[in-house]
C-alpha positions in Angstrom: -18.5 18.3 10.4 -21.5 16.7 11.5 -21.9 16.4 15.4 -24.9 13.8 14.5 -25.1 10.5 16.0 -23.6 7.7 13.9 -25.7 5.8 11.7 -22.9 3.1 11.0 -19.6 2.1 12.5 -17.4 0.2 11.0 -14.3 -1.7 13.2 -11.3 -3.4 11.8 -12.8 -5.2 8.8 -10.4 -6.8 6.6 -11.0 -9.0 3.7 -8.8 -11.0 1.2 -9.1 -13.0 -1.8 -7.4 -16.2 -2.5 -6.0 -16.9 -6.0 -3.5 -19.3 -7.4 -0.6 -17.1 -6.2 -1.6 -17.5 -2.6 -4.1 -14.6 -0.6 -4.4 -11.2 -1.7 -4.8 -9.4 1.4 -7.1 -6.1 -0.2 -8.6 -4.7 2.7 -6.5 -4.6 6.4 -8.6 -3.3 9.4 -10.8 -0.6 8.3 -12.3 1.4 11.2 -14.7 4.3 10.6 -17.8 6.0 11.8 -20.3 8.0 9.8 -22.7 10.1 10.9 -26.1 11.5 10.2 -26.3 13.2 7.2 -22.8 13.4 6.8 -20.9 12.9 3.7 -17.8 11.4 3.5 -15.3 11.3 0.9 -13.0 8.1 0.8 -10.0 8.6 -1.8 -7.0 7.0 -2.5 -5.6 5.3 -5.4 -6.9 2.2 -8.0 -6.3 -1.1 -5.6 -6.1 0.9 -2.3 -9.2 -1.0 -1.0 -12.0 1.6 -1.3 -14.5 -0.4 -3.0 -13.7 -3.9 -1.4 -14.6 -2.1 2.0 -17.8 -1.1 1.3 -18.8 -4.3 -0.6 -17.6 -6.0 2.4 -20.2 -4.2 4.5 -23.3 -5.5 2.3 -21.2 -8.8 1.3 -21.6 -8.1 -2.7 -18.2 -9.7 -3.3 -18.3 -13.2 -4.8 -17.3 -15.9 -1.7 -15.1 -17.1 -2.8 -12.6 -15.8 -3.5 -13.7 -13.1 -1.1 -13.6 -14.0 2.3 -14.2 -11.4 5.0 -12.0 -12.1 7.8 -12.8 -10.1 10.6 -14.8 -7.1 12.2 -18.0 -5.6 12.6 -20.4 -3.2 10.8 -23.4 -1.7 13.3 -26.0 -0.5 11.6 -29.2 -0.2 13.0 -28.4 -2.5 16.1 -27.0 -4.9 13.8 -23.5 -6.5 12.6 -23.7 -6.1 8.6 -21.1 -8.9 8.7 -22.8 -11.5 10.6 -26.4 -11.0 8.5 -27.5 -13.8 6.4 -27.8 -13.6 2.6 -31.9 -13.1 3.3 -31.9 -10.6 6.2 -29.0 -8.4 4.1 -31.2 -8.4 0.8 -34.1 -6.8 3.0 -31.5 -3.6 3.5 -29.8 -3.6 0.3 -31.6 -1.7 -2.1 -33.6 -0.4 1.1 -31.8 0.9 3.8 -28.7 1.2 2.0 -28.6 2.4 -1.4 -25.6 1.5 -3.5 -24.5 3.2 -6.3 -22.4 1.1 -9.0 -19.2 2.2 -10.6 -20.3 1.2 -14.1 -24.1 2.5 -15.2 -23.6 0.3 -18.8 -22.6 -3.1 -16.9 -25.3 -2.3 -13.9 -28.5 -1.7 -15.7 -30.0 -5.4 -16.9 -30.0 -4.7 -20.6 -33.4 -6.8 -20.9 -35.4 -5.4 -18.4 -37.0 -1.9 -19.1 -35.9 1.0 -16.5 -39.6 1.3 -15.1 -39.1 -2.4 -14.2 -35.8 -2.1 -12.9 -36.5 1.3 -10.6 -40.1 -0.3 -9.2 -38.8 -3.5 -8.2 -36.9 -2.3 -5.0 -39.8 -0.7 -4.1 -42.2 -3.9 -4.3 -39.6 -5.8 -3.0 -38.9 -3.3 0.3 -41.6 -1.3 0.4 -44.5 -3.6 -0.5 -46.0 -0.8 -3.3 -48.4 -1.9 -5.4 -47.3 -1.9 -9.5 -49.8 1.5 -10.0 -48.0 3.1 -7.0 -44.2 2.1 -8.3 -44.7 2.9 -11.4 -46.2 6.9 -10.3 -42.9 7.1 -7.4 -40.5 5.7 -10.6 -41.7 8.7 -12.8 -40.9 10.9 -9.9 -37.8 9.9 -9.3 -37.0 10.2 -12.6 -38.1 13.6 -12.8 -35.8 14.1 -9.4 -32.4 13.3 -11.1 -33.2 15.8 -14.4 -34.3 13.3 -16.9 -36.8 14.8 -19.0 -40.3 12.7 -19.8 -40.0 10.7 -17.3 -43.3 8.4 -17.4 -42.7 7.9 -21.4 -39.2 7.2 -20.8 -40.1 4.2 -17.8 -40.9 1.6 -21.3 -37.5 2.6 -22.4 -34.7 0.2 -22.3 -31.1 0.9 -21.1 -29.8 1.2 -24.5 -31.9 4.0 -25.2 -29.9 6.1 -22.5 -26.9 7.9 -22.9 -24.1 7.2 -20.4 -24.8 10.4 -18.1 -28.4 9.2 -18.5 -28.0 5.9 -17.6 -26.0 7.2 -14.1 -29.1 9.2 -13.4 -31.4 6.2 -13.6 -28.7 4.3 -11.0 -29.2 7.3 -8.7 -32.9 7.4 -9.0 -32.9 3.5 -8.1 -29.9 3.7 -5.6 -32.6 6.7 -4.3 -35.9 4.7 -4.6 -36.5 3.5 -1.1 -35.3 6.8 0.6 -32.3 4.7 2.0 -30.6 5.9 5.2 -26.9 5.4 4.1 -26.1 5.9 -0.2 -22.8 3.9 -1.1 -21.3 5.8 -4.0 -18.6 4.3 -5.9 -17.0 5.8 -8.4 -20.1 6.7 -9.9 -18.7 9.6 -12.6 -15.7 7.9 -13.3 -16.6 6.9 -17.1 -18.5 10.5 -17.9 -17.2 13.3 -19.5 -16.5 16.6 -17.2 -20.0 18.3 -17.9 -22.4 15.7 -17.1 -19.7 14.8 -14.1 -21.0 18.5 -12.6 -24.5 17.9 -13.4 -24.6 14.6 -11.6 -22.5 16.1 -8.3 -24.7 18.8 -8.9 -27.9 16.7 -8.8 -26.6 14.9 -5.5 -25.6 17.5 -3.7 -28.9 18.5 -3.9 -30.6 15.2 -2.5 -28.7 14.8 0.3 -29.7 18.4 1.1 -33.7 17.5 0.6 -33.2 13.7 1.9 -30.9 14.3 4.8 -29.1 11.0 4.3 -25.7 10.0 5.2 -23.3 9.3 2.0 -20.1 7.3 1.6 -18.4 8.8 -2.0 -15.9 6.4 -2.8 -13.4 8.3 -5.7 -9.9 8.8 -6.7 -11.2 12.2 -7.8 -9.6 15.0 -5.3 -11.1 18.0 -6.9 -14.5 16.7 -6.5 -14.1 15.6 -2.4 -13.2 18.9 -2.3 -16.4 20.2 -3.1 -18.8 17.8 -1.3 -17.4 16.0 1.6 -17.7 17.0 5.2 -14.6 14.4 6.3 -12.4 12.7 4.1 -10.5 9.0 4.8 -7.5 8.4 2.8 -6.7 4.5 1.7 -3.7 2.9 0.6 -2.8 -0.5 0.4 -5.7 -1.5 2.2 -5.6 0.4 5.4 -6.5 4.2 6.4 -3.8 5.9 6.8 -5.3 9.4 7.1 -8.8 11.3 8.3 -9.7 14.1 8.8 -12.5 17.2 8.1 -12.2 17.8 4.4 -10.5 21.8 5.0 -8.4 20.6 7.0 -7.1 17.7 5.1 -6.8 20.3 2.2 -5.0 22.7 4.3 -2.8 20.7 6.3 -2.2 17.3 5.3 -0.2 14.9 7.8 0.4 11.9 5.9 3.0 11.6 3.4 1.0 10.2 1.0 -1.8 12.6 1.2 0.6 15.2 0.7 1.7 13.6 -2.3 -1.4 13.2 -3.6 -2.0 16.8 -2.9 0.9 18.1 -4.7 -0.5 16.0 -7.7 -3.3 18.7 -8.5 -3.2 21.2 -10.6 -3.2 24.7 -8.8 -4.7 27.3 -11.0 -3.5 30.2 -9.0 0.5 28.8 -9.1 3.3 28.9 -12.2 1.7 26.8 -15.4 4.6 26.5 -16.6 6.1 24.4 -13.5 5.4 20.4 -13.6 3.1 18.3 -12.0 4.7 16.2 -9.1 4.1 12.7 -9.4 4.2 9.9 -6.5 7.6 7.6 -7.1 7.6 3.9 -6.9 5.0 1.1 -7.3 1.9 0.7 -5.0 2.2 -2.6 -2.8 2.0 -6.4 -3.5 -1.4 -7.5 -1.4 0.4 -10.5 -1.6 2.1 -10.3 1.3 0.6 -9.9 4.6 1.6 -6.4 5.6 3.6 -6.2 8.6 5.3 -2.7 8.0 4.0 0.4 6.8 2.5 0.2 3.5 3.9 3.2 2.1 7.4 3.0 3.5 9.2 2.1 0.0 8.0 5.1 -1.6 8.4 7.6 1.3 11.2 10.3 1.4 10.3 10.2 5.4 10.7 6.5 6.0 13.7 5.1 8.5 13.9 2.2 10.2 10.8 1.9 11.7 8.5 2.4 9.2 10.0 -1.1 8.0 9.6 -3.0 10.7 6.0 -1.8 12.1 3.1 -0.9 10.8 1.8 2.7 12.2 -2.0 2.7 13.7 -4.7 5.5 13.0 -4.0 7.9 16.1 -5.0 11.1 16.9 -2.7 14.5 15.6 -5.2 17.3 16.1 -9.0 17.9 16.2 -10.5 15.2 14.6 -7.6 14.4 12.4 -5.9 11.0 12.2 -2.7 9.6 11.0 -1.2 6.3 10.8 2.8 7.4 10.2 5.8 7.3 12.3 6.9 10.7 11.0 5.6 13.8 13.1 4.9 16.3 10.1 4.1 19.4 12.2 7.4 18.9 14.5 9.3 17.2 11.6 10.3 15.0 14.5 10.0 10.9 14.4 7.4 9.7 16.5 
């Protein structure tokens, strides 16, 4: 793990939405730190809170419904949270590069891709059109798409889907930002152009040097990138730790669920995949217990009444659980 500096720390953000049927309480006090030039993986399953976090931090949520109740986000010397929409749109794009979930629903069908990867760099970096347009081509060229300076008149529908993810790098990429936000980002691609895109960043954080948050549900792949890894569920944190030993010895009961829900090459095909009982929680109600009690084999009476906090168990490992895995012992 990175002994760098950090380049942003995040304290007890939380962040609901109101609907009809009352607040849905999606994000609960999220704390973390990253550092320089780290990478780190945040997993955990659909509606755990990974992506309302970081659009928290850049305030890309609609408000309403989103509000962001409290905490802070230093970056630079400054509180993300307590920016105006002017002073964040000057490190959106710039400072902090963002990559979508969806490249089909994140390109602007009616602008062409030369437009749409300059623009950040007129906008932030005051280039003139001749000067984009050469850095676009570039950066084009950097994420493997072939042709680059014919392809800039091209519009998104000219791309395939694994192209189209490149060109979201390349314009995630185009200011050399300081922190990349990567959500999801090959989720809808098929398993080859998956490795050619991990492949492709992997590589840029090695030339750039830039911190990067990989938001995923994806094990396998934190496995192979991350430096440290936070686990989410039901809006909290409840594990972190350096990604071997996180792989190696996992504290949390839900992380070792989620574990045990990988295939392991080297073990019997022939035995069954574990699966992870129960129904994830209703955000509806204002957690007061541990999240993960109701579908815990380790839960007792405590882990219903009070909701663990993120503490220490190790080097640079963190759990939020009542349960002691290493002494099997209740905390």
């Amino acid at each position: 793990m990175s002994t760098q500096a950090s380049i942003l720390q995040v304290e007890n953000i939380s962040t609901r939405f109101r609907t009809q049927d009352g607040y849905v309480h999606a994000v609960n006090g999220i704390s973390f730190d990253l550092k320089k030039g780290e990478l780190l993986g945040v997993v955990g399953e659909s509606g755990s809170g990974k992506s309302v976090t970081m659009m928290s931090l850049l305030k890309l949520l609609p408000m309403p419904p989103a509000e962001i109740v409290s905490g802070t986000a230093k970056f630079e010397d400054q509180d993300l949270i307590q920016l105006d929409t002017n002073q964040l749109r000057k490190i959106r794009g710039g400072k902090i590069g963002f990559i979508f979930q969806d490249p089909m629903t994140s390109l602007n069908p009616v602008l062409t891709i030369g437009y749409q990867l300059a623009e950040p760099m007129r906008e932030h970096l005051g280039f003139s059109r001749r000067k984009a347009r050469k850095r676009s081509a570039e950066l084009l060229e950097l994420v493997g798409i072939p042709m680059a300076d014919s392809r800039l008149n091209d519009y998104p529908h000219q791309f395939s889907g694994g192209m189209r993810q490149r060109v979201m790098i390349a314009i995630a990429l185009a200011c050399d930002p300081k922190v990349l936000i990567a959500d999801e980002p090959t989720t809808a691609l098929d398993v080859t152009i998956q490795a050619q895109i991990l492949d492709i960043v992997k590589r840029l954080r090695k030339e750039l040097g830039m911190a990067i948050i990989w938001i995923t549900h994806d094990l396998g792949v934190v496995a192979g990138m991350a430096d440290r890894v936070a686990v989410m569920y039901g809006g909290f944190i409840v594990e972190e730790a350096p990604v071997n030993e996180l792989y190696a010895n996992p504290k949390h009961p839900y992380t070792q669920g989620l574990l045990k829900t990988l295939p392991n090459l080297e073990g019997d095909r022939a035995k069954r995949l574990e699966s992870i009982g129960g129904q994830p929680p209703d955000l509806h109600q204002e957690p007061k217990s541990c999240p993960f009690a109701p579908r815990c084999s380790k839960a007792f009476e405590r882990c219903l009444q009070e909701n663990p906090s993120l503490i220490n168990r190790g080097k640079n490992h963190k759990v939020a659980c009542w349960w002691n895995s290493d002494s099997g012992e209740k905390v």
